[in-house]
BAPADREN-100502 format. One line per 2 residues: number of its first residue (from 1); their letters; for each residue x, y, z of C-alpha. Coordinates in Angstrom, 1 decimal, padded with zeros to 4 digits. Layout:
<tortis>
NUM	a	X,Y,Z ~ ...
</tortis>
This chain:
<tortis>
1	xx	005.9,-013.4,-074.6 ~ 004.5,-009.5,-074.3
3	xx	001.4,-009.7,-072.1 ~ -000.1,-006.1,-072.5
5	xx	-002.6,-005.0,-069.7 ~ -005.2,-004.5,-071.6
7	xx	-005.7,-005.3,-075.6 ~ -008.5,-004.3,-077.5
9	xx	-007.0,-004.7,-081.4 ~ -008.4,-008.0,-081.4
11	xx	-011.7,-007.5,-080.4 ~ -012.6,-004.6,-082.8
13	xx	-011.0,-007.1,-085.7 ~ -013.7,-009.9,-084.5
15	xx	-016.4,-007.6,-084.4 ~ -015.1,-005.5,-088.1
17	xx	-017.5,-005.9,-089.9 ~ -020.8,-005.5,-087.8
19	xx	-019.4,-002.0,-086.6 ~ -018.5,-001.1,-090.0
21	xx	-021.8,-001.3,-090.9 ~ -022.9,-000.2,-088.1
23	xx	-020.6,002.9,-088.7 ~ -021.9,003.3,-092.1
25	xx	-025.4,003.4,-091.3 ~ -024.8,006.8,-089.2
27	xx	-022.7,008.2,-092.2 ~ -025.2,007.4,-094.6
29	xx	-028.1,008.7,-092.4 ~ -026.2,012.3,-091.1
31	xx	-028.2,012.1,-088.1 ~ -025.2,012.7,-086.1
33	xx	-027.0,014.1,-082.4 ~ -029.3,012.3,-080.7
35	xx	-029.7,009.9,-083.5 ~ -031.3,006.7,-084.0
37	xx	-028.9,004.8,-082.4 ~ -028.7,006.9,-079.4
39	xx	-032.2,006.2,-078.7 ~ -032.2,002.4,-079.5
41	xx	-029.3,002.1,-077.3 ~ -030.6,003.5,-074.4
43	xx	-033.6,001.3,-074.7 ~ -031.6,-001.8,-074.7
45	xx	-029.2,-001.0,-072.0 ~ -032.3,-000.1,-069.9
47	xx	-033.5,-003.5,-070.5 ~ -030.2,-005.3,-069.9
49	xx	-029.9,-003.4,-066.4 ~ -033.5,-003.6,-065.8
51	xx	-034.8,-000.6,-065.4 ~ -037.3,001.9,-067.2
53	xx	-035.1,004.3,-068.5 ~ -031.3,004.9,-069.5
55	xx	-030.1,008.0,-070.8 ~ -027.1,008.8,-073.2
57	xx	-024.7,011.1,-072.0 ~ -020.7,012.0,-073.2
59	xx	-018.7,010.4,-070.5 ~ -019.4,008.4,-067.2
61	xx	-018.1,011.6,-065.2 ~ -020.9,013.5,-066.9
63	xx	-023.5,010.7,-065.8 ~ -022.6,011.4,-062.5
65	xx	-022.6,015.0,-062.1 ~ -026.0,015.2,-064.1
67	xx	-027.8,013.0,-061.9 ~ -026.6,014.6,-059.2
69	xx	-028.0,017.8,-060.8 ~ -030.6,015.9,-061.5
71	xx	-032.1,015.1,-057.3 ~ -031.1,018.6,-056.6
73	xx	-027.7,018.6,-055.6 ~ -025.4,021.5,-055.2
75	xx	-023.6,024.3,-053.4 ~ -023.9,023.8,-049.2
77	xx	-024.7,019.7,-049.7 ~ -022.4,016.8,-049.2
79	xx	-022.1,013.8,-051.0 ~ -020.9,010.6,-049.4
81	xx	-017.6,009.0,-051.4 ~ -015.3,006.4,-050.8
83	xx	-011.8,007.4,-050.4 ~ -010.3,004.7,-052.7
85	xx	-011.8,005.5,-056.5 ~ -011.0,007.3,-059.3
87	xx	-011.3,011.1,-059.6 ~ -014.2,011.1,-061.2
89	xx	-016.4,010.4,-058.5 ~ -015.6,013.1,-055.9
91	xx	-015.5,015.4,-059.0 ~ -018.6,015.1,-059.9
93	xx	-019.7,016.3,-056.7 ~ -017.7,018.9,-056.6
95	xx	-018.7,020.2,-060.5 ~ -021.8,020.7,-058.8
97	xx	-020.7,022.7,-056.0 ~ -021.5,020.3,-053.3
99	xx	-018.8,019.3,-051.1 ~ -017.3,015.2,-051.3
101	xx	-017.3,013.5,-048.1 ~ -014.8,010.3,-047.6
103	xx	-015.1,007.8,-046.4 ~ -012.7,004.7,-045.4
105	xx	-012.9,001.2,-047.6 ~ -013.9,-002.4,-046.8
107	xx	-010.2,-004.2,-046.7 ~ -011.7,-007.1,-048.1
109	xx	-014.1,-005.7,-051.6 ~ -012.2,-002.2,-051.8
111	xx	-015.4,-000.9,-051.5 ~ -017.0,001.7,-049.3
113	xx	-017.2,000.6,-046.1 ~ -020.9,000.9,-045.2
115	xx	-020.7,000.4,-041.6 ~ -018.4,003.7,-041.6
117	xx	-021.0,006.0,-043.5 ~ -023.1,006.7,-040.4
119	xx	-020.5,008.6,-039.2 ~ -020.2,010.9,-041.6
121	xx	-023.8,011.9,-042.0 ~ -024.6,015.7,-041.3
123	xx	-027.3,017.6,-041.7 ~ -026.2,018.8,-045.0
125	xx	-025.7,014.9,-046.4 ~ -027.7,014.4,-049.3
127	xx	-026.9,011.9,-051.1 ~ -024.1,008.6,-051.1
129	xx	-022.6,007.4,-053.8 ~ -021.2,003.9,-053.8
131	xx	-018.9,002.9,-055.8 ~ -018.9,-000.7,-057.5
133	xx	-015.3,-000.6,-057.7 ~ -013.3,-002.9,-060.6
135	xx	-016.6,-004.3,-061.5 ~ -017.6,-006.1,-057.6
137	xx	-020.7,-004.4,-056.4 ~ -020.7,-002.6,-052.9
139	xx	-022.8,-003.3,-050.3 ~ -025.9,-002.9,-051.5
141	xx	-028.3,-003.9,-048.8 ~ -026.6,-001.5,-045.8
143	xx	-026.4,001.4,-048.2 ~ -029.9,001.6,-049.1
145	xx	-031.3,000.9,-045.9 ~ -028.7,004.1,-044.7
147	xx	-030.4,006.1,-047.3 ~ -033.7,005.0,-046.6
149	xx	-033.2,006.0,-042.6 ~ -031.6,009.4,-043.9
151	xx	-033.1,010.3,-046.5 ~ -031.0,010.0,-048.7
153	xx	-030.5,010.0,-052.4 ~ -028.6,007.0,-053.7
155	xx	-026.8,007.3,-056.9 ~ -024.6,004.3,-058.2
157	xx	-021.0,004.2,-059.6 ~ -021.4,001.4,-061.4
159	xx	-019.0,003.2,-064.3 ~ -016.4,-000.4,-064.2
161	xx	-019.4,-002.6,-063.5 ~ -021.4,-002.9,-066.3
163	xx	-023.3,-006.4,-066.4 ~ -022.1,-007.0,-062.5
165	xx	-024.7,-008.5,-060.3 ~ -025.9,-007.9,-056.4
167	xx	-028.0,-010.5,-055.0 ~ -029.8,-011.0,-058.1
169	xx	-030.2,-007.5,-059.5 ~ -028.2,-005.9,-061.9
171	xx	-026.2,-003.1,-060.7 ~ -027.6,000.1,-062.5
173	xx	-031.3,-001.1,-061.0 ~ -030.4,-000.7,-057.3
175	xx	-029.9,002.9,-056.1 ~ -031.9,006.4,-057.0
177	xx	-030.1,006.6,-060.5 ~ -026.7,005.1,-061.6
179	xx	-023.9,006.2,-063.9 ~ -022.2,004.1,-066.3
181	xx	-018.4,005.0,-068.3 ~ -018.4,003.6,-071.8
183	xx	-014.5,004.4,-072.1 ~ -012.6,002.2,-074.2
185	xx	-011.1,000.0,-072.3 ~ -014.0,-000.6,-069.7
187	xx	-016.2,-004.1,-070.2 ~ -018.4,-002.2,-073.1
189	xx	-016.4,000.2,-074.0 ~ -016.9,002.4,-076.9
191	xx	-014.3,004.0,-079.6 ~ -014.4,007.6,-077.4
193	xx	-015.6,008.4,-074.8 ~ -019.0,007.8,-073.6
195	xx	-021.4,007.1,-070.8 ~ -025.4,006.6,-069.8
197	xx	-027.6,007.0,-066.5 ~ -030.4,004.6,-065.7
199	xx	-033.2,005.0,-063.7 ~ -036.9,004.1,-063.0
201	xx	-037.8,007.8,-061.9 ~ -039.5,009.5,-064.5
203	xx	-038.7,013.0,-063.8 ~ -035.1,012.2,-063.4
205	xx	-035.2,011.3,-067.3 ~ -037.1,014.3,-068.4
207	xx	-034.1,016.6,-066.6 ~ -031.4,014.9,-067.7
209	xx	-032.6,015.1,-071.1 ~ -032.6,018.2,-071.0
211	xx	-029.4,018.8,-068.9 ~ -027.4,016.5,-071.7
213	xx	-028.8,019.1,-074.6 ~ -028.0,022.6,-073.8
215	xx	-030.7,022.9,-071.2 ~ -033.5,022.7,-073.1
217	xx	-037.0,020.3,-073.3 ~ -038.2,022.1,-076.1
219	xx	-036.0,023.4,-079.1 ~ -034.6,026.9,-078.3
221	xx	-036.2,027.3,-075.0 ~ -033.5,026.8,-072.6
223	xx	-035.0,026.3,-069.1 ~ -031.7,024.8,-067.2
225	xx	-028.4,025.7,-067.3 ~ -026.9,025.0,-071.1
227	xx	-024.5,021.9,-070.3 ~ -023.6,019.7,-073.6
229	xx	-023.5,016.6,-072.4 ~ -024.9,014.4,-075.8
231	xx	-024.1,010.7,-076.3 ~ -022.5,010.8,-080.2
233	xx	-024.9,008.7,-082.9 ~ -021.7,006.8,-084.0
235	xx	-020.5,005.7,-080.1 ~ -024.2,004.2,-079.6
237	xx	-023.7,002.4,-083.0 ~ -020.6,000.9,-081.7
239	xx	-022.2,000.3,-078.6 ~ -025.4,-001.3,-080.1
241	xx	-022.5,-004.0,-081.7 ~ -020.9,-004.1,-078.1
243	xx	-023.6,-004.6,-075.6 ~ -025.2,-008.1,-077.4
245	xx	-021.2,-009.8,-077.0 ~ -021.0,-008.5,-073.1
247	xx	-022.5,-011.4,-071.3 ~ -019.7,-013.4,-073.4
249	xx	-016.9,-011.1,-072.5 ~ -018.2,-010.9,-069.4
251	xx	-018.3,-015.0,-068.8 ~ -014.3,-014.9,-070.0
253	xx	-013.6,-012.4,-067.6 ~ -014.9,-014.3,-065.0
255	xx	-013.1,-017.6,-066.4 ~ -009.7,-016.3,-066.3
257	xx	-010.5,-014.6,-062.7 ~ -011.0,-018.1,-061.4
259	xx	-007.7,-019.6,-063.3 ~ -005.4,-016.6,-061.6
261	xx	-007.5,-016.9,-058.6 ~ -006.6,-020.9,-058.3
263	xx	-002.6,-020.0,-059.8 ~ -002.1,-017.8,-057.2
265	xx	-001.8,-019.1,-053.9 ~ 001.3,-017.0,-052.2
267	xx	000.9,-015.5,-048.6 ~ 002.4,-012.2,-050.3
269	xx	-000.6,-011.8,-051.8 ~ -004.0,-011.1,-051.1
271	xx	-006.5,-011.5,-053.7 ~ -010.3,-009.2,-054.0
273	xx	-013.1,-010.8,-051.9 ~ -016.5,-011.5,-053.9
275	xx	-019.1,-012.2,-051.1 ~ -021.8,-014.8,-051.3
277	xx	-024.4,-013.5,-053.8 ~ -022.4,-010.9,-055.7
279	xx	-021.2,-011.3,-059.3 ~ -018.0,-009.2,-059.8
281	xx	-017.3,-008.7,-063.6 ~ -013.6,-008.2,-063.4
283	xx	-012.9,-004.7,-065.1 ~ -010.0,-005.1,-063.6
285	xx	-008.1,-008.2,-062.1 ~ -006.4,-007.1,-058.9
287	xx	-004.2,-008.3,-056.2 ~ -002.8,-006.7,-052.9
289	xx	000.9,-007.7,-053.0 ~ 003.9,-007.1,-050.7
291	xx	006.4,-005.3,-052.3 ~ 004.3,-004.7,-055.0
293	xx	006.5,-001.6,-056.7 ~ 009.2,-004.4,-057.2
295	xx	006.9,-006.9,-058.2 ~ 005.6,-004.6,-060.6
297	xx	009.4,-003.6,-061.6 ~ 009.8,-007.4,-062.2
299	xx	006.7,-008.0,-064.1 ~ 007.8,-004.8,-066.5
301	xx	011.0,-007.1,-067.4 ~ 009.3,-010.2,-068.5
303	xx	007.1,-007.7,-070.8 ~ 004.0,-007.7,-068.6
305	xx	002.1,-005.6,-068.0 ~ 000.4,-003.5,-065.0
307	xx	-000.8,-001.0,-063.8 ~ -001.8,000.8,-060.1
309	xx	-005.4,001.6,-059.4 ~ -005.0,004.2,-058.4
311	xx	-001.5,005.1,-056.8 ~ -003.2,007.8,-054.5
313	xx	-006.2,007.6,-052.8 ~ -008.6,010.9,-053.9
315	xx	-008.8,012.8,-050.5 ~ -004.6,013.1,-050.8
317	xx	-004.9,014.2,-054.3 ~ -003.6,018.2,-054.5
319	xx	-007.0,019.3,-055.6 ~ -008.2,017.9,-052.3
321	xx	-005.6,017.6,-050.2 ~ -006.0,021.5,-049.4
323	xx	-008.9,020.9,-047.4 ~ -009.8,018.9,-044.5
325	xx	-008.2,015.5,-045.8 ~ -004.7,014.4,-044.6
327	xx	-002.5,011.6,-044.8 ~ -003.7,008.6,-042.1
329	xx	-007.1,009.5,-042.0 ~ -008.3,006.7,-043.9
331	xx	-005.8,004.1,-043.1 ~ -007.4,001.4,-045.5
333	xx	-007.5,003.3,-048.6 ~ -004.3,004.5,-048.4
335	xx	-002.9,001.0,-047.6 ~ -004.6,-000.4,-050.7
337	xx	-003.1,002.4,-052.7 ~ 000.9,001.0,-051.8
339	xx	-000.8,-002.3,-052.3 ~ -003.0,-002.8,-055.2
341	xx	-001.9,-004.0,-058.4 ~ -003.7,-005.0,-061.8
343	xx	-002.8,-007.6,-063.5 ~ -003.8,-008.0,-067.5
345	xx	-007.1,-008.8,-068.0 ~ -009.4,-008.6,-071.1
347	xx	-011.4,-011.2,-072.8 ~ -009.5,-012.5,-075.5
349	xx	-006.4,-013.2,-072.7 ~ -005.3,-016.9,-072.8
351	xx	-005.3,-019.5,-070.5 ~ -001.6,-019.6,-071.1
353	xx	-001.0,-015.8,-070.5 ~ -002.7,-016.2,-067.7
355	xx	-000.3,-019.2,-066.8 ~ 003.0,-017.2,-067.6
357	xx	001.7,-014.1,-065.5 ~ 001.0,-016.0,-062.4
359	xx	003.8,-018.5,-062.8 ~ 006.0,-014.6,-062.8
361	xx	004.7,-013.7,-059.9 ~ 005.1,-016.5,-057.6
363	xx	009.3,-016.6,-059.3 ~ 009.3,-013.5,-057.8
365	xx	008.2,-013.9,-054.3 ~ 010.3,-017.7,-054.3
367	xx	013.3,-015.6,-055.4 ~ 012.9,-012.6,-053.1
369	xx	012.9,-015.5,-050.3 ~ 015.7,-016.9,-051.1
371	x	017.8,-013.8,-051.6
</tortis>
């Protein structure tokens, strides 16, 4: 049995025929930029996060830098970051001139560890981005009330977390602004890439509107610099289709987290931590394993499959590695990084699949005893 990571055939042959009419709409219509769709969607993925506004932009690392742009950040400011996330989220910071600041991660969520961002305030600190990392929020409550103390702007990776829940809010409703990644294979993912920003400030909408479309509030008068950042009319079809299944997928997700989380019981293996009032959506399903590169090795040879997220943590990465960063600086991040593994994990996995993968894993530590 061939258990792919990730599959998404089967849920674009469920959904065929409501995005090829969806599809068909835009193509009949030819109102390709900033069409209907674009705005409809943004309206209902600002009322599924809860918040005023959500903005339609090309990619989640676009949603990022441009609400960064957005509170005023650039060249001379730092931006708070975890050390353990993908590159988009120190990039963004630096697209806009400002400088990334790491820090360490809880060992527990993988997220940033709050009680370490203190530390790294300076007088140039501007802003903190947390990141809700493989769809389990961060730490909500100690963030804000850091920002709050600072002064600080707040501005939300929630690019794997869409749906994902802290202490009763959505996550997209909590901070200053926060950035979500439509790419394909996240919970809503669309055909392409795509992203949005929500928000309940008003003047952060009016500037990214204008940031997303070569500068300019007004046709042909182009006040900020002349980015194009625009959210295609077919992706926010697709999404439209996408976004009323996601509490569904999301429920699955969450279904077949509990079934590995009960299969695998191994001291080898350490699985993520969802505190008391969060509600992780399982982007990705993830364990810390001993061994891992030949547990991964072995999992290959049964046709399963893995992957690492993320093999290197993003202050050791050349492009930042030049600087200030070196190896054992943040001992936790790089220790998930030789760690981690994901495991497959989409909506339409089986109960058995699910079985067979865990049932793998626990072969391989039994064997790797004996031997």
């Amino acid at each position: 049995m061939d258990i792919p990571l990730i599959e998404l055939t089967t849920q674009h042959k469920t959904l065929r025929n409501e995005i090829n009419t969806a599809i068909q709409g835009v193509l009949d219509s030819g109102d390709f930029i900033l069409g209907r769709d674009v705005s409809k969607l943004e309206e209902e993925f600002a009322s599924y996060c809860g918040t005023k506004y959500a903005i339609g932009v090309d990619s989640g690392l676009s949603a990022l830098e441009l609400s960064l742009r957005a509170f005023d950040i650039g060249p001379g400011d730092e931006v708070i970051v975890p050390a353990h996330t993908h590159i988009a989220t120190p990039a963004a910071v630096s697209l806009t001139g400002a400088t990334p600041v790491f820090v360490d991660v809880d060992p527990q969520t993988w997220n940033i560890d709050a009680e370490m961002i203190e530390n790294a305030i300076t007088s140039q600190t501007k802003a903190i981005i947390p990141v809700h990392l493989f769809g389990l929020p961060a730490d909500m409550h100690m963030v804000l009330g850091i920002a709050e103390k600072y002064n600080l702007t707040v501005i939300e990776d929630a690019c794997q977390a869409h749906g994902a829940m802290y202490k009763g809010y959505r996550v997209g409703n909590l901070g200053n602004a926060a950035a979500f990644s439509f790419y394909p294979t996240n919970n809503l993912g669309a055909c392409g890439d795509a992203g949005m920003v929500t928000t309940n400030d008003a003047r952060v909408v009016e500037k990214m509107r204008a940031f997303r479309n070569c500068g300019q509030r007004v046709k042909n008068l182009h006040e900020y610099a002349p980015f194009n950042h625009r959210l295609d009319t077919l992706q926010a079809a697709i999404l439209r289709i996408k976004l009323e299944h996601l509490d569904e997928w999301t429920a699955s997700r969450r279904r077949l987290s509990d079934l590995y989380n009960e299969l695998l019981i191994d001291p080898h293996i350490t699985r993520h931590v969802e505190p008391p009032g969060y509600k992780h959506v399982y982007y990705l399903y993830s364990i810390r394993a001993k061994n891992r590169d030949a547990l991964q090795c072995h999992l290959q040879g049964c046709g399963i499959g893995t992957a690492v997220h993320y093999p290197k943590p993003v202050h050791l990465q050349p492009y930042y590695s030049q600087g200030k960063s070196r190896a054992g600086q943040f001992p936790i991040a790089e220790k998930l990084c030789n760690e981690i593994l994901s495991l497959p994990m989409y909506p339409e996995l089986t109960t058995a699949q699910v079985e067979v993968v865990a049932d793998e894993i626990i072969n391989f530590y039994r064997s790797t005893k004996e031997d």
